[in-house]
VOZA-939160 format. One record per residue (C-alpha): residue number from 0; residue in three letters; chain; x, y, z. Coordinates in steps of 0.5 Angstrom, whole numbers. Layout:
<pts>
{pt NUM,'ALA','A',{X,Y,Z}};
...
</pts>
This chain:
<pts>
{pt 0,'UNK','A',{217,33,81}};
{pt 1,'UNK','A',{212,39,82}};
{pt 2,'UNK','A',{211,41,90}};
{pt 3,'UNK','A',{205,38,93}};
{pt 4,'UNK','A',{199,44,94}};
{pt 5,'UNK','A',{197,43,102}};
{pt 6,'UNK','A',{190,49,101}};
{pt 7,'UNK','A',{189,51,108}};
{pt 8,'UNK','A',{179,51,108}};
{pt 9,'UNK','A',{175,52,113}};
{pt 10,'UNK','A',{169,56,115}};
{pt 11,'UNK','A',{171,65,116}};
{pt 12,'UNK','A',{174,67,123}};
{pt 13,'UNK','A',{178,60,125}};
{pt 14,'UNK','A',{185,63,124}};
{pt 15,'UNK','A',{186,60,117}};
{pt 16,'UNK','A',{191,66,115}};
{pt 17,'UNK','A',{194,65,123}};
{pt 18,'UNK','A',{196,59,121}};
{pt 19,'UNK','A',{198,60,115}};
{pt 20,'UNK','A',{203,66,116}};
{pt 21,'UNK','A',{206,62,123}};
{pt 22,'UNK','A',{207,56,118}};
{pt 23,'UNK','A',{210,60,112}};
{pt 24,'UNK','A',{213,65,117}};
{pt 25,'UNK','A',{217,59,121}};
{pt 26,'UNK','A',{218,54,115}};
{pt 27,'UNK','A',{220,59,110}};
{pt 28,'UNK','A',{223,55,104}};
{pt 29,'UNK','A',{225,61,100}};
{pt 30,'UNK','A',{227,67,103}};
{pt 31,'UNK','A',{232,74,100}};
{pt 32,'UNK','A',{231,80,102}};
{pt 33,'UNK','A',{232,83,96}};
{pt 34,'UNK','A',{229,89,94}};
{pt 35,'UNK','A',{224,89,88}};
{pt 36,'UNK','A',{221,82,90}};
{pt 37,'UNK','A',{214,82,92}};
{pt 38,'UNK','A',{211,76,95}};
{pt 39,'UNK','A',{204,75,95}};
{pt 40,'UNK','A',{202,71,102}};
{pt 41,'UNK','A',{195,67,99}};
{pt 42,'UNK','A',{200,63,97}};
{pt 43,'UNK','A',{207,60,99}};
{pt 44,'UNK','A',{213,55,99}};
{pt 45,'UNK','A',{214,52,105}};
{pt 46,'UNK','A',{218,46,108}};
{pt 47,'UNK','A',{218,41,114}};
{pt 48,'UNK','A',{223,35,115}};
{pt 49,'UNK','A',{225,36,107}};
{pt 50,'UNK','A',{220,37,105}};
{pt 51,'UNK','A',{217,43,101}};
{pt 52,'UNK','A',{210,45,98}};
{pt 53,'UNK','A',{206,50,97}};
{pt 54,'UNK','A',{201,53,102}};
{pt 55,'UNK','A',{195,56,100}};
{pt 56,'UNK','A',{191,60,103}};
{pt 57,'UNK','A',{183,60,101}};
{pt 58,'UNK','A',{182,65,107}};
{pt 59,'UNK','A',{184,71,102}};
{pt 60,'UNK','A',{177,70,99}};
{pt 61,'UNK','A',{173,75,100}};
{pt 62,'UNK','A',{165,74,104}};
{pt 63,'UNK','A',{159,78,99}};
{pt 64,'UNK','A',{153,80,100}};
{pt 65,'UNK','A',{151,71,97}};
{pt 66,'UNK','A',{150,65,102}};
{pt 67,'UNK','A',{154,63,106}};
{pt 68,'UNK','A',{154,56,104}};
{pt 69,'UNK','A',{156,59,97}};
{pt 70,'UNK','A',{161,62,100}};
{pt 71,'UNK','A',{164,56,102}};
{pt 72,'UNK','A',{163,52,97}};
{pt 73,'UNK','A',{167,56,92}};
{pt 74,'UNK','A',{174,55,98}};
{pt 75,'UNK','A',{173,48,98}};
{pt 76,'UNK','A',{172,48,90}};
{pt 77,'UNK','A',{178,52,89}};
{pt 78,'UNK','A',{182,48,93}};
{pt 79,'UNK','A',{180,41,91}};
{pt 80,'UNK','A',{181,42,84}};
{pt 81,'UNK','A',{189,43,85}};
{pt 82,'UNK','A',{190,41,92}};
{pt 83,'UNK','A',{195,35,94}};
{pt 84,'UNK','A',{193,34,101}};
{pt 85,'UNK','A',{187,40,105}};
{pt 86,'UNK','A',{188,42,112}};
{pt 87,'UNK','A',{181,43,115}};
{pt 88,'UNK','A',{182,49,121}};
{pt 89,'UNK','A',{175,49,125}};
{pt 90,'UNK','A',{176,53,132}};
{pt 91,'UNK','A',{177,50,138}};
{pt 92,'UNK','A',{174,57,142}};
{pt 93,'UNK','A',{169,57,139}};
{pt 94,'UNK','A',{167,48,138}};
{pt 95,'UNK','A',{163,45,133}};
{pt 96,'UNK','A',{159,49,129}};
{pt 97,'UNK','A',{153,47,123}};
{pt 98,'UNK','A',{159,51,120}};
{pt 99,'UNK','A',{164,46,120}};
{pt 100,'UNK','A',{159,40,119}};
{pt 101,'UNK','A',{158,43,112}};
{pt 102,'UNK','A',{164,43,110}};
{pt 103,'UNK','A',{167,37,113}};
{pt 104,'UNK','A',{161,34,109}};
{pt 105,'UNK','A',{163,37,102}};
{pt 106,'UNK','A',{170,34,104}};
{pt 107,'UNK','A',{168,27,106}};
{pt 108,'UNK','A',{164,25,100}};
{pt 109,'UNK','A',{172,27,96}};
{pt 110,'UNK','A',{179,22,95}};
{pt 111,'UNK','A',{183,28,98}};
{pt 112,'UNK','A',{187,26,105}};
{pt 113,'UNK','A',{184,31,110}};
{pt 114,'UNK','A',{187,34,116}};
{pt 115,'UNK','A',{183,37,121}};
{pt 116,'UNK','A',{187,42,126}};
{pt 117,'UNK','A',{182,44,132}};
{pt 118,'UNK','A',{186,52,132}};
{pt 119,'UNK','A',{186,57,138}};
{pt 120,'UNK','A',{187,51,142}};
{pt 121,'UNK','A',{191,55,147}};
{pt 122,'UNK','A',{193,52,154}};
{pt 123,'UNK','A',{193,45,155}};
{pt 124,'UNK','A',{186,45,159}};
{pt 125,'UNK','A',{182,46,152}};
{pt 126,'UNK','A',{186,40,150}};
{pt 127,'UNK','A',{180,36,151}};
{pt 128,'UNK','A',{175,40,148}};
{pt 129,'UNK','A',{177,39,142}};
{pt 130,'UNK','A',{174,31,142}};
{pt 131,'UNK','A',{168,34,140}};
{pt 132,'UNK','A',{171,34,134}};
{pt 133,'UNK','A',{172,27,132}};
{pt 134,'UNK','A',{164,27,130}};
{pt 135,'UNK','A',{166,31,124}};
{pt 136,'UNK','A',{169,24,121}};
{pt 137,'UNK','A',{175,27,118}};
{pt 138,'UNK','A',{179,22,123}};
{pt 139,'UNK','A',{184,24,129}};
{pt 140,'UNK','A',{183,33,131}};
{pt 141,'UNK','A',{190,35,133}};
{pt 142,'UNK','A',{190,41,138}};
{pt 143,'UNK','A',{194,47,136}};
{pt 144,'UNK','A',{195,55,137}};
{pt 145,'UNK','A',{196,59,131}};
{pt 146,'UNK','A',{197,65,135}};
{pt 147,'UNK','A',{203,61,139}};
{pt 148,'UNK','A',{207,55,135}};
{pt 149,'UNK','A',{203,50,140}};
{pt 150,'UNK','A',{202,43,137}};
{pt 151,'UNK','A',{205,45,129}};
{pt 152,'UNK','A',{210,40,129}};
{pt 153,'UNK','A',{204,34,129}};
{pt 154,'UNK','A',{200,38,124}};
{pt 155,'UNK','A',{206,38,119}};
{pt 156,'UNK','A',{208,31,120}};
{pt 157,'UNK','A',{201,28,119}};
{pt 158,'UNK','A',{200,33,112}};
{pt 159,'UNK','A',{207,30,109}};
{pt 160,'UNK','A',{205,23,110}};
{pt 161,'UNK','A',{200,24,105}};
{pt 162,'UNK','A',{204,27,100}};
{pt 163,'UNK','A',{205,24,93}};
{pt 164,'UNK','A',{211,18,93}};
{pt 165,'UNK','A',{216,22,89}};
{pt 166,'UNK','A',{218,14,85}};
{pt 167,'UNK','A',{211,14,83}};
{pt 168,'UNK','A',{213,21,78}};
{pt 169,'UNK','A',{215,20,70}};
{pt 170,'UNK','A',{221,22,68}};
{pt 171,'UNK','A',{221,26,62}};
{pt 172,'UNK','A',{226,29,58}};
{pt 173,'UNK','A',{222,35,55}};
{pt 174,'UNK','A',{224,42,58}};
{pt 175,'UNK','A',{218,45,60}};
{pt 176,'UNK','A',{217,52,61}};
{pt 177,'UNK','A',{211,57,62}};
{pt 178,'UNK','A',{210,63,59}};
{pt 179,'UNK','A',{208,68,66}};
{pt 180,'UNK','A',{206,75,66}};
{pt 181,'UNK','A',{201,80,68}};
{pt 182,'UNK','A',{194,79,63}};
{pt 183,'UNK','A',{195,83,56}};
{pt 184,'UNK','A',{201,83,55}};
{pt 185,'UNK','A',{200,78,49}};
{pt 186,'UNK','A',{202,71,52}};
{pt 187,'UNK','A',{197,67,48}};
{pt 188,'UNK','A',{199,71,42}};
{pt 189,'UNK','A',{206,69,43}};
{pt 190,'UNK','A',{203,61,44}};
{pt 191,'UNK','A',{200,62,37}};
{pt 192,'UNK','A',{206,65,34}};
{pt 193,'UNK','A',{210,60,37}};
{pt 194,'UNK','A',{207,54,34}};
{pt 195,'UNK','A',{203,58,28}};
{pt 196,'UNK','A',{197,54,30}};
{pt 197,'UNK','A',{191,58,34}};
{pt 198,'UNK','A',{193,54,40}};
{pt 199,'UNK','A',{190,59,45}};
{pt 200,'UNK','A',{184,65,45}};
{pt 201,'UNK','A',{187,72,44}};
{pt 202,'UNK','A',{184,78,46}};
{pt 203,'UNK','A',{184,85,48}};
{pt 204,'UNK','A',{180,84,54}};
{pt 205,'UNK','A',{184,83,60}};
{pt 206,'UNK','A',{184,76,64}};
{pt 207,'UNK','A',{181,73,58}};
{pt 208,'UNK','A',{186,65,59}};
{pt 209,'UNK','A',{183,62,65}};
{pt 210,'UNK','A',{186,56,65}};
{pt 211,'UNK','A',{194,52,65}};
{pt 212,'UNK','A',{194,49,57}};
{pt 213,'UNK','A',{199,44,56}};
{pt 214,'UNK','A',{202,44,49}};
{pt 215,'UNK','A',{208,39,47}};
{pt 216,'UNK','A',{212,40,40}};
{pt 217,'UNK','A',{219,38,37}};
{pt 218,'UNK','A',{224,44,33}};
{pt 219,'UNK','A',{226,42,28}};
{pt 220,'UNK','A',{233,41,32}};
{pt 221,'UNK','A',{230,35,35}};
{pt 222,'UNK','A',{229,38,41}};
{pt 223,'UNK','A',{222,38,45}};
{pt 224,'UNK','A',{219,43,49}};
{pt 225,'UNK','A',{213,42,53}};
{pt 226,'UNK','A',{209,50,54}};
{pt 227,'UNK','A',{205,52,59}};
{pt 228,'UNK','A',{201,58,58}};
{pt 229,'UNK','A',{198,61,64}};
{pt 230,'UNK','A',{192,66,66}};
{pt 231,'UNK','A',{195,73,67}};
{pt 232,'UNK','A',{196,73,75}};
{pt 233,'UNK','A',{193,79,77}};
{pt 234,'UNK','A',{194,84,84}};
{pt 235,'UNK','A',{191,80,90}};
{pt 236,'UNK','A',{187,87,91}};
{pt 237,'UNK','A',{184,87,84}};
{pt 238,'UNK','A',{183,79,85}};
{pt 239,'UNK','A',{176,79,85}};
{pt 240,'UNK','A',{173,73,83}};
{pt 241,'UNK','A',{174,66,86}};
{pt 242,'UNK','A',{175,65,79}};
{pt 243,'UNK','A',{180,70,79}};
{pt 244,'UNK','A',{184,67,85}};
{pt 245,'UNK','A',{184,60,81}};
{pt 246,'UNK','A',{188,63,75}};
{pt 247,'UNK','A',{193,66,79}};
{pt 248,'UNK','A',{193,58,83}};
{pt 249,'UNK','A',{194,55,76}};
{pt 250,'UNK','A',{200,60,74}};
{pt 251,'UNK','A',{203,58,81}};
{pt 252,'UNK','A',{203,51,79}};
{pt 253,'UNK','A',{205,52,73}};
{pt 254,'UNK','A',{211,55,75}};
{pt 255,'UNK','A',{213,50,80}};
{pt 256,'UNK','A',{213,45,74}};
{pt 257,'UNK','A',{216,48,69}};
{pt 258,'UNK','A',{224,48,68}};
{pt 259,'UNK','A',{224,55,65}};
{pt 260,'UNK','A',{220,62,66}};
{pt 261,'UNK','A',{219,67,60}};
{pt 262,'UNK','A',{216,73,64}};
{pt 263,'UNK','A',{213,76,59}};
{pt 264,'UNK','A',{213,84,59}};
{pt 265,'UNK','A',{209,89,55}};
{pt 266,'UNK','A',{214,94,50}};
{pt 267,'UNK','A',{207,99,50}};
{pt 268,'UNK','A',{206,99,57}};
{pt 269,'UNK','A',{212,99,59}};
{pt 270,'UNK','A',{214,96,67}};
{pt 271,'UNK','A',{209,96,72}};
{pt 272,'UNK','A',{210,94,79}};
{pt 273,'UNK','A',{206,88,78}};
{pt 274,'UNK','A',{211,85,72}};
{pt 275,'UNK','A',{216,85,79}};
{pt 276,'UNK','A',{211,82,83}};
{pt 277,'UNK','A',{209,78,77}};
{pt 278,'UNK','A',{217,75,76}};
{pt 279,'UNK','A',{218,74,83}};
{pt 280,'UNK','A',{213,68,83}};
{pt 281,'UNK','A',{219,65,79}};
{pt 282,'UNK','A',{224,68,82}};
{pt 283,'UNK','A',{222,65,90}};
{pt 284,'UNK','A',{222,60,87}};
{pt 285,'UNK','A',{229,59,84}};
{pt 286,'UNK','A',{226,58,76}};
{pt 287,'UNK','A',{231,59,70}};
{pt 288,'UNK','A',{228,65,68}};
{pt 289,'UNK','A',{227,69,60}};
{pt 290,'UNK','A',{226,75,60}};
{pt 291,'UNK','A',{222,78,54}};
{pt 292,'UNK','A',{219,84,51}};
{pt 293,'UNK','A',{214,83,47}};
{pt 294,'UNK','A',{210,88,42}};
{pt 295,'UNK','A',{217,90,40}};
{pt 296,'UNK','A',{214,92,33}};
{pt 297,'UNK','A',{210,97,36}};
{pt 298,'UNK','A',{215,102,37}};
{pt 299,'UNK','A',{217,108,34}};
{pt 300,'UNK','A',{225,106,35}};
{pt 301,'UNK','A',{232,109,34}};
{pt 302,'UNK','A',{239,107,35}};
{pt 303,'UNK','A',{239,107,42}};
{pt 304,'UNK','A',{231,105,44}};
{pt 305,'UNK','A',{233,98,46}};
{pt 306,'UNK','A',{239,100,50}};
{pt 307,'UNK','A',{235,105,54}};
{pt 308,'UNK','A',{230,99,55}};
{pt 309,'UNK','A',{235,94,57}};
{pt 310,'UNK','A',{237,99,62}};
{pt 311,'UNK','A',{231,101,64}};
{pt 312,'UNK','A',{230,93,66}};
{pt 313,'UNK','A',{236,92,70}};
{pt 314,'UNK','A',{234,99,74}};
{pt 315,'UNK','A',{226,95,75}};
{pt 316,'UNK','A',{229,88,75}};
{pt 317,'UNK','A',{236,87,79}};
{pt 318,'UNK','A',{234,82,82}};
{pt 319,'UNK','A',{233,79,76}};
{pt 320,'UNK','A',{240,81,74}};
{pt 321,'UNK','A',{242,74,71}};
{pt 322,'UNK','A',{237,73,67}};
{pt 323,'UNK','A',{237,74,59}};
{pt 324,'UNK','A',{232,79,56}};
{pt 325,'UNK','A',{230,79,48}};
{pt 326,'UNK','A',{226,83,44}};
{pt 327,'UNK','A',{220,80,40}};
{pt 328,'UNK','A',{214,81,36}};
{pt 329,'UNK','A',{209,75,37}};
{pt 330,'UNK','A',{206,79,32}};
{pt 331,'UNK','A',{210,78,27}};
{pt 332,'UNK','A',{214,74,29}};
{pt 333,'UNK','A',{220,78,31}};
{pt 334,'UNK','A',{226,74,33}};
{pt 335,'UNK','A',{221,69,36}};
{pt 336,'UNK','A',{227,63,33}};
{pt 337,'UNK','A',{232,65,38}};
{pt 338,'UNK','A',{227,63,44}};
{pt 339,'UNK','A',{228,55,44}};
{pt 340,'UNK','A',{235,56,44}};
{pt 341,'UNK','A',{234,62,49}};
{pt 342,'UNK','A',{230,56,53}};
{pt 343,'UNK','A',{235,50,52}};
{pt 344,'UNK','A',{241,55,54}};
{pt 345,'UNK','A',{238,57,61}};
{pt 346,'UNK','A',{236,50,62}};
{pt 347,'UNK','A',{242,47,61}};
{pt 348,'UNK','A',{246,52,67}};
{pt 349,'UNK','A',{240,51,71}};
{pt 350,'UNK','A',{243,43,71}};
{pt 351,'UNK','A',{250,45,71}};
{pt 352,'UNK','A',{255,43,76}};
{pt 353,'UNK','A',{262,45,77}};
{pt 354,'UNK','A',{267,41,79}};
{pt 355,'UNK','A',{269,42,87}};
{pt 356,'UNK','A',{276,44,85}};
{pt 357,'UNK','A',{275,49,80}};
{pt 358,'UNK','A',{270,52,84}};
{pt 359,'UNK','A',{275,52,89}};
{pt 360,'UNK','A',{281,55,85}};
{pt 361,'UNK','A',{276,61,82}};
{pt 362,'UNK','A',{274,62,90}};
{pt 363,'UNK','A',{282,62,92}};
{pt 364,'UNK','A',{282,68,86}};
{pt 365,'UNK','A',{278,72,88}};
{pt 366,'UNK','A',{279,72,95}};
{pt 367,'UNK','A',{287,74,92}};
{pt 368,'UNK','A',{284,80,89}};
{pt 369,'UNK','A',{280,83,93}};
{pt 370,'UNK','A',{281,80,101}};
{pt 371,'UNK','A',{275,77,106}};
{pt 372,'UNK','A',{272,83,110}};
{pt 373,'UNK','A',{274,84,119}};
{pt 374,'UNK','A',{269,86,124}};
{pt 375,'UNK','A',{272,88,130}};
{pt 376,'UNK','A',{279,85,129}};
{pt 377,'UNK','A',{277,78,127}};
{pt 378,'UNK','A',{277,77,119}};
{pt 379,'UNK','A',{273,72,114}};
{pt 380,'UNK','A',{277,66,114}};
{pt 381,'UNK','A',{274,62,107}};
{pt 382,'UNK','A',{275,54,108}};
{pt 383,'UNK','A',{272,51,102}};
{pt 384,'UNK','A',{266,50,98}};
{pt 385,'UNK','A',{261,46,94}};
{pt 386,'UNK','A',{255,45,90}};
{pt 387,'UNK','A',{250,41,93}};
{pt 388,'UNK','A',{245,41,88}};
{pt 389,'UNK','A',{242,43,82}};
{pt 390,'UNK','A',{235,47,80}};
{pt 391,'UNK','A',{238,52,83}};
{pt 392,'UNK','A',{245,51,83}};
{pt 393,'UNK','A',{247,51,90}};
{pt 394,'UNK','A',{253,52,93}};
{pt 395,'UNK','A',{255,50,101}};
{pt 396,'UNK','A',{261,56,102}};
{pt 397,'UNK','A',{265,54,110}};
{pt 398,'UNK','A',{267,59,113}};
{pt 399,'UNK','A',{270,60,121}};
{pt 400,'UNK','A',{264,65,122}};
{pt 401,'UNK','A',{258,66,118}};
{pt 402,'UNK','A',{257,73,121}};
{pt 403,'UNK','A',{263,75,119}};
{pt 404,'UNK','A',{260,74,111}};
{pt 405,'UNK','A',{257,80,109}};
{pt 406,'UNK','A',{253,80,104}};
{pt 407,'UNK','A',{256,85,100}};
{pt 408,'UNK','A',{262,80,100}};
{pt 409,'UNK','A',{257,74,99}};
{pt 410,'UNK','A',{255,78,93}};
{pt 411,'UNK','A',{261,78,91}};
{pt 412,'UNK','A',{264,72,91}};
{pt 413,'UNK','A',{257,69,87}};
{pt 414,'UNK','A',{260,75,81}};
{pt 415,'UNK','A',{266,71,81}};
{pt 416,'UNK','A',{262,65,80}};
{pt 417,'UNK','A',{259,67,75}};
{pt 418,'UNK','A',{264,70,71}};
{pt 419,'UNK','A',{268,63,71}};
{pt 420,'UNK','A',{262,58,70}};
{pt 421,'UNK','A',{257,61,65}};
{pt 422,'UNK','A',{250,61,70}};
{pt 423,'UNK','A',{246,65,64}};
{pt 424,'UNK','A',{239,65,66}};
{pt 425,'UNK','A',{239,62,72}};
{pt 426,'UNK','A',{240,64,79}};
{pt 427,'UNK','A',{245,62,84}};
{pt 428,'UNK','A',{244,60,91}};
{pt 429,'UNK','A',{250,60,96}};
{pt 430,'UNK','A',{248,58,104}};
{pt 431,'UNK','A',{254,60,108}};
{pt 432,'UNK','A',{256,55,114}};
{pt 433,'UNK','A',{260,54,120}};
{pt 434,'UNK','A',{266,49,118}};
{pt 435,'UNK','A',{265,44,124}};
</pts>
């Protein structure tokens, strides 16, 4: 099940963004700090009381010279047309305003569950202040300060009590993928070339898909697929269009439902900052990832020009150093047969799981080859180990102290997993734990 989208509306200078970085910054559900991934902060995965969804904050739109009423419209269309749940913020400081009415009017007239958090609430003698608020008929205004943490426990527990009931979502066998990048790198052409039907609009002119399309097809091995092609997700500064920013919260969500990521480069081009910031979309969000270049037949090549690219991927990409990469032609359909088994594959080591004493025999092994680091005369005692789930695989690892797991030797014992179980395709998770 896809995480539920809470869009984060209200009129400028209530603390929109505060709010959104205290809760994403608190509530983080996904956090490495390794290089090479760029996380835009208009949108995030959060978590509260297990659980996650994705944030997003509809602040980042930039004001122009139009009304303010237009302005205002196109956050709150922006985040009516995905959003599972809106949180309204209007500013306890400044009270209630024709401003705030308008809005809360647009989202009143909508099925969408609101919750209205009254902000810059910073000591409990403005507490009662916030009663004004109840005339906007959005129901209870929790008082709450962004600036400080104040009063967000009663704002998350009211947002995950709106959210979709997860026994209500239909099972399906089919895996899905999505096909990101960032725009003209050729996915559309790619799509057409996968199904050998104009499925999508292709042309040179950058930002040309605006929208998410869902296409379902079978291989001729039985197996079914359900593609997802995504409008190119473009830099938050040259994101200018309301429009703009909605093709980039599409591609968000369709990351968040597929099983699999395609992250599409361009062979012309080469490696641009952006595809990083592109592919660490999927990557924060644990997605079993391909990573493919196309308009291969483009280039001039010798016997060591694909040797050179890959290397040259890895160097960019090291954080996707698990993913496979493969080399295409949506053009003239170079190599594109090997994706849906490629697709299968990585999917099918996103699902695996390994048996706890198998696990625990290769940890055991490389522990023997190369000995749990000490730090001031105290070493790293290793204990056990686990896999507690799937979509990433993730693994418990109980150790006597977790400062004492460094991450070079977090990083290495992942290595070792991997060698044993082929994990191709799909990044691992270790969380480190104190044996009680």
């Amino acid at each position: 099940m896809p995480a539920p989208i809470v869009a984060v509306v209200g009129r400028p200078n209530v603390g929109k963004s505060t709010l959104f970085n205290r809760i994403v910054g608190e509530r983080m559900a996904i956090v490495e700090d390794q290089p090479g991934v760029t996380r835009d902060r208009l949108y995030a995965h959060a978590e509260w009381l297990n659980y996650e969804f994705r944030l997003i904050d509809t602040g980042g739109i930039e004001m122009s010279d139009e009304p303010f009423l237009t302005e205002i419209r196109g956050q709150v269309e922006l985040a009516l047309d995905e959003a599972d749940v809106i949180l309204m913020v209007v500013s306890g400081r400044e009270g209630l305003t024709r401003e705030d009415e308008v809005v809360a009017k647009m989202l009143y007239k909508t099925n969408k569950p609101v919750v209205l958090a009254v902000n810059k609430v910073d000591n409990p003698e403005m507490r009662s202040e916030v009663f004004d608020f109840y005339a906007l008929g959005l129901g209870e205004p929790f008082p709450v300060s962004g600036s400080h943490g104040i009063g967000l426990g009663d704002v998350l527990d009211a947002l995950v009590a709106h959210f979709p009931d997860e026994a209500a979502e239909q099972e399906d066998d089919a895996i899905r993928f999505s096909i990101i990048g960032r725009p003209n790198v050729g996915k559309s052409s790619m799509v057409n070339a996968i199904l050998g039907e104009d499925r999508m609009i292709v042309s040179n002119i950058e930002g040309t898909t605006r929208d998410a399309v869902d296409t379902r097809f079978v291989t001729n091995d039985g197996d079914e697929f359900v593609m997802v092609d995504t409008a190119g997700i473009r830099k938050r500064g040259k994101v200018y269009e309301n429009t703009e920013k909605y093709a980039v919260m599409r591609a968000m969500k369709a990351i968040d439902e597929s099983n699999v990521i395609l992250m599409v480069l361009d062979a012309e081009t080469g490696i641009r900052d952006q595809d990083k910031h592109v592919a660490g979309y999927a990557h924060d969000a644990g997605k079993a990832m391909v990573i493919v270049v196309n308009k291969w037949d483009t280039l001039k090549k010798d016997n060591h020009t694909m040797t050179k690219f890959e290397e040259k991927i890895r160097q960019e990409f090291k954080f996707l150093d698990y993913a496979p990469i493969v080399f295409v032609s949506a053009k003239t359909g170079q190599r594109l047969d090997r994706l849906p088994d490629l697709i299968r594959d990585v999917d099918d080591n996103h699902r695996k799981r390994v048996a706890s004493s198998s696990l625990n025999d290769v940890l055991m092994d490389a522990i023997a080859i190369n000995p749990t680091p000490t730090d001031n005369g105290r070493r790293l005692r290793v204990y056990y180990a686990t896999q507690v789930a799937v979509q990433p695989p993730t693994f418990v690892i109980f150790v006597n102290d977790v400062e004492l797991m460094h991450f070079s030797y977090q990083r290495f014992l992942e290595n070792k997993i991997r060698e044993a179980f082929d994990f191709t395709g799909t990044p691992l998770k270790l969380i480190i734990r104190p044996r009680k």
